[in-house]
N, C-alpha and C positions, 0 to 999 in steps of 0.2 A: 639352123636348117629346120624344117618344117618335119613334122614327124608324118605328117600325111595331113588329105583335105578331109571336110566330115562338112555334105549337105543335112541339115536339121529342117526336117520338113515338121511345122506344128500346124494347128490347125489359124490361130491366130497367134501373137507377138507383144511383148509388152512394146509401147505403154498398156495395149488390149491387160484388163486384169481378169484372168483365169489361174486355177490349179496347174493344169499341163501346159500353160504358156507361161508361167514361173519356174518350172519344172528347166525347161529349154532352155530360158533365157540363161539359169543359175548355172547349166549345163556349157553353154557357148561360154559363159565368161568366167569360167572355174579352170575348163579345160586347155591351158598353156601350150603352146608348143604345135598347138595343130593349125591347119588353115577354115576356117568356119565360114560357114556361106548360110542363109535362111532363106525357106521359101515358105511363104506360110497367105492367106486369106487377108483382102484389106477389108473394112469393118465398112466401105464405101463401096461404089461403083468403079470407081477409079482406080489403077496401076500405078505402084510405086514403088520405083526403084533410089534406096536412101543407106544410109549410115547409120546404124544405131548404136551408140558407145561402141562405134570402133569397129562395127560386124556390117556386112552387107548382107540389106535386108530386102529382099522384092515380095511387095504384100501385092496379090493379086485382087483386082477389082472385082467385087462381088453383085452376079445380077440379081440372084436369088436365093433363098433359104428354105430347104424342104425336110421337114425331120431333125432339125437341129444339123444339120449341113448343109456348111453354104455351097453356091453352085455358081463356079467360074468358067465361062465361056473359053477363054483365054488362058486357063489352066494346063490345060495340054503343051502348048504353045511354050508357054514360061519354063515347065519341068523339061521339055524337052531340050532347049537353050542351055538351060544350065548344066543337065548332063553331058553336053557336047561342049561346053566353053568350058566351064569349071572342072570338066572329068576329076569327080569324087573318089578317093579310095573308100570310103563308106557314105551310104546314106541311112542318117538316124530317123527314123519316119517314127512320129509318135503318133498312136493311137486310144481310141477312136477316131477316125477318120478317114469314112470310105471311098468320097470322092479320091483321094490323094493318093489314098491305098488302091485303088483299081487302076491309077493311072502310071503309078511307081511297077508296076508288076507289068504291066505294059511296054514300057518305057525304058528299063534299066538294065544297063550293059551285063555282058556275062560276067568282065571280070570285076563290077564294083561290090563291096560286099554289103548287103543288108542287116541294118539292126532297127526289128521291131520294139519300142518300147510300148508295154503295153501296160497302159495306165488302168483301165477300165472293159471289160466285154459291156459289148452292148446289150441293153436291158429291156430299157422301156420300149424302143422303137422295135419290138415283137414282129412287125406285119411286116416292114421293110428289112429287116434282119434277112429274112428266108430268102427272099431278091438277092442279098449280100454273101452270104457265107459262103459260097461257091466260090468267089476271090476273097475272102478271107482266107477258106484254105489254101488258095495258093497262094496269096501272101504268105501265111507260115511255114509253106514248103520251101518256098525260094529264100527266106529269113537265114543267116546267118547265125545269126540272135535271137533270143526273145529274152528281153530284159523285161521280169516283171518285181514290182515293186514291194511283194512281201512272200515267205512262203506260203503262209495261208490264202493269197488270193493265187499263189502259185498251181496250188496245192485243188484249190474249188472251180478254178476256173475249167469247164466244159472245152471249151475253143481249144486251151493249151495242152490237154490231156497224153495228143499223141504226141507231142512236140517235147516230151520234158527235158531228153536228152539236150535239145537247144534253151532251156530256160538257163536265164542267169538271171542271180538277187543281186538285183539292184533299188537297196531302200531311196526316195526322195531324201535330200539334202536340205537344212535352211540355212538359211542366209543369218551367220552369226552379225555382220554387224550390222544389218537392220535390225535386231531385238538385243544386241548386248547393250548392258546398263552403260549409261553415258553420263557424263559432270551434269549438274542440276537435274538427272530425273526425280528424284525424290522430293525435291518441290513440289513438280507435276505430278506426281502421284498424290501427294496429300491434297493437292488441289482438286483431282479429281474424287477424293474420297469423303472432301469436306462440301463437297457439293451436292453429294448423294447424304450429308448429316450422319456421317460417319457409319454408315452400316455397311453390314459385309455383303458386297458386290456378287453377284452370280454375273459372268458374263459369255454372251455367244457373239461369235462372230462367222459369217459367211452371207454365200448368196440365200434370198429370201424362195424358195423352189423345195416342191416336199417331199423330196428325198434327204433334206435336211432337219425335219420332222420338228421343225420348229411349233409344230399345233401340239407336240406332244408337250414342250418345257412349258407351254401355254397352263397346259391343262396338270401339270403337274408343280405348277408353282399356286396351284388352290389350295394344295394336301402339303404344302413345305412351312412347317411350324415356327423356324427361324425368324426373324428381324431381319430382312434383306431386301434389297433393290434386286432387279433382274436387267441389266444391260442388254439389249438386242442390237448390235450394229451389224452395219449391211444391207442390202433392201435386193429388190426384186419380182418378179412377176406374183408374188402372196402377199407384197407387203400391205397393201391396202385393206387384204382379206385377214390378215392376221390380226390389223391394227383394230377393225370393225369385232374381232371374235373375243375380247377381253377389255372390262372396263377397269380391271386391277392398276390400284395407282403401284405396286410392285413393280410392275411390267414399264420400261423405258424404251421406248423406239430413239435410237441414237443416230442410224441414218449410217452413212459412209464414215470413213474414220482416216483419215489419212495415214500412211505407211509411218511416220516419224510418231504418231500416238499408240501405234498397235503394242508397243512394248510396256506402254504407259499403264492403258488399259489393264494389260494382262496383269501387270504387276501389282495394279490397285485393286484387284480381285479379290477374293476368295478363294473362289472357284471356277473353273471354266464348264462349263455346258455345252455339251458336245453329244446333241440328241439325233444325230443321224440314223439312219433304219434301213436303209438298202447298199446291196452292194454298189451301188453307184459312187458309195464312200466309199472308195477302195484304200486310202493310206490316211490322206486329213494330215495334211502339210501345218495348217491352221495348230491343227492338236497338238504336234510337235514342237510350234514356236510359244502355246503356251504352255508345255511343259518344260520347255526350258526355259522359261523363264518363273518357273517352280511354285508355278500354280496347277496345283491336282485338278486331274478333268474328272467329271461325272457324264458315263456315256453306254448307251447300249449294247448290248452283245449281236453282233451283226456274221451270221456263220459267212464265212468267204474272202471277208474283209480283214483289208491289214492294218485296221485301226485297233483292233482286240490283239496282235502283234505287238504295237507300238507301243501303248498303252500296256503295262502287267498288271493284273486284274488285283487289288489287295495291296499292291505295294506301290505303283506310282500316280494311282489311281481307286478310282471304285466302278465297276462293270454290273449292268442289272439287264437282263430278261428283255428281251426286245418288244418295244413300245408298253412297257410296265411303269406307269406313270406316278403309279404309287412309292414303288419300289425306289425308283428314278426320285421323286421327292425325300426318301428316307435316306438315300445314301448322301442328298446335299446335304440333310438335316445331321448328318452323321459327321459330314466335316466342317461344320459350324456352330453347333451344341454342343459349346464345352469343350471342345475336341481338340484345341489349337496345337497339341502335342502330334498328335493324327495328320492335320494337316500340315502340317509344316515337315513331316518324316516323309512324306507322298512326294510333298514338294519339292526336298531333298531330292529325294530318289529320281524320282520325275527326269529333273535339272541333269542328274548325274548320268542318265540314260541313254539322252539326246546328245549331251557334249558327249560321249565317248563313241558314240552309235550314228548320228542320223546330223551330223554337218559337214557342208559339202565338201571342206578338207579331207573328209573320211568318204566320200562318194566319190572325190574323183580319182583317187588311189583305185579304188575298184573297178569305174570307165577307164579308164589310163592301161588299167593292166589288159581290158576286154578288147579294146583298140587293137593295141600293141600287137595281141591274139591273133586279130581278125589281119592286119595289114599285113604282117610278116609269118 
């Protein structure tokens, strides 16, 4: 018997690769026992109604994009359908995402229950924001919930302020067995280490966009005294502008990396690099999967943010002064110079933080209980 249904509105769905659309996906296929439905943006013009491992998914066909949100004609139409066919005992609406948020608040019966999860407040879109926040607040009014993903971003976030009595922590979960050690990786480790002529690997991985502050490891892999390679995978709307701003043969543009190498990667590391600088990095799902896989991150102090959370500053990691590039090069130099006692105690800890703390066996004990909460 079905514990209840649960619509999961994202803003896109994997295969789409996003932060909060791995968030969701980890979320529908974690959580047992319920009935799941998705309504999320197709990455086309086109409406598609499909299966996706087992979930029924309607990606709504997209005419336009303004602000980083897409804009469906048809979106009304869809959310409303499904509220009337599917009748949700909850809908998970993840945000940011205001088109879906104006229309959910519109749209949603009295007695379904809402849970905001809030990944991120919105930052950069400053001008369009002021247009918004009048249905933001009421989305937080009508919210059942607000699942936010650390208490330091619980804690900074302006939006949430009046609502705290509704906050619940809910950390990001990963995906242990996409990154757990598997039979023959350590081939592929040494292969990726003998290819780099054995030096010790710095690597970053995400989208190439600069709130990811990828100009800063740029600029602070000048002042890093070590014998190392610096990995870059991932790409995006800087990567041509980052690839033009350094002639360092250190510096490796690696491109996309496929899901089945990310553990490879991390594992053939060092260090992870993890030079983000706005709150727009509100948790760093990334940070988490190469921490557990007990490679120490080196990453900025970001006030707001639940990556200086996840991360313990001194013991799973090293944390420096936001956009301190000097700084930032001294704490690599710090777990690479001689230090491999250092590094490997970080890495410990790291590993030992995330398996107890932040996989999604441990996250859906906590949705499960919030559910349960909200239905009964």
């Amino acid at each position: 018997m079905s514990k209840g249904k649960v619509l999961h509105i994202s803003k896109f769905y994997p295969p789409y690769k996003g932060g909060i659309e791995d968030v969701c996906y980890s979320i529908v296929n974690s959580m047992d026992g319920y009935e799941h439905r998705v309504l999320c943006f197709n990455t086309g013009k086109e409406t598609v109604d499909e299966m996706y491992d087992g979930v029924p998914v309607l990606r709504v066909g997209v005419q336009m994009q303004r602000y980083s949100q897409p804009i469906a004609f048809a979106y009304h139409k869809a959310l409303k359908k499904e509220l009337e066919t599917f009748q949700p005992d909850i809908i998970h609406l993840h945000t940011p995402n205001p088109f879906a948020s104006f229309l959910v608040c519109r749209y949603i019966k009295s007695h379904m229950k809402l849970v905001v999860h809030w990944h991120s407040d919105i930052i950069k879109q400053k001008f369009t924001y002021k247009a918004y926040k009048p249905f933001e607040t009421k989305l937080l009014k009508r919210a059942d919930a607000i699942f936010a993903t650390s208490p330091n971003y619980a804690e900074h976030s302006l939006p949430l302020k009046p609502y705290k009595d509704k906050v619940k922590i809910v950390p990001n979960g990963i995906n242990e067995e996409k990154i757990a050690p598997k039979e023959g990786d350590q081939e592929k480790i040494d292969q990726i280490r003998d290819k780099y002529q054995g030096k010790k690997i710095i690597f970053f991985m995400g989208r190439h966009v600069s709130y990811k502050g990828i100009d800063r490891l740029i600029e602070a892999e000048k002042k890093i005294k070590s014998d190392c390679v610096i990995l870059i995978a991932g790409d995006g709307s800087l990567t041509n502008e980052l690839k033009a701003s350094t002639k360092s043969e250190r510096i490796q543009f690696i491109g996309k990396i496929r899901d089945e190498e990310i553990r490879l990667y991390m594992r053939a590391a060092s260090v992870f690099a993890f030079p983000s600088i706005t709150k727009n990095e509100a948790f760093g799902i990334v940070l988490a999967e190469a921490m557990y896989c007990a490679t120490p991150p080196v990453l900025f102090s970001i006030e707001g943010s639940g990556v200086n959370w996840l991360n313990q500053n001194g013991v799973t990691g090293l944390e420096v002064a936001n956009s301190d590039t000097t700084a930032f090069a001294s704490a690599i130099d710090k777990l690479l110079l001689n230090d491999n006692n250092l590094r490997e105690e970080m890495g410990e800890n790291a590993h030992k933080r995330i398996a107890e703390n932040f996989t999604m066996a441990r996250i859906k004990m906590i949705i499960d209980k919030e559910y349960e909460a909200l239905i009964h």
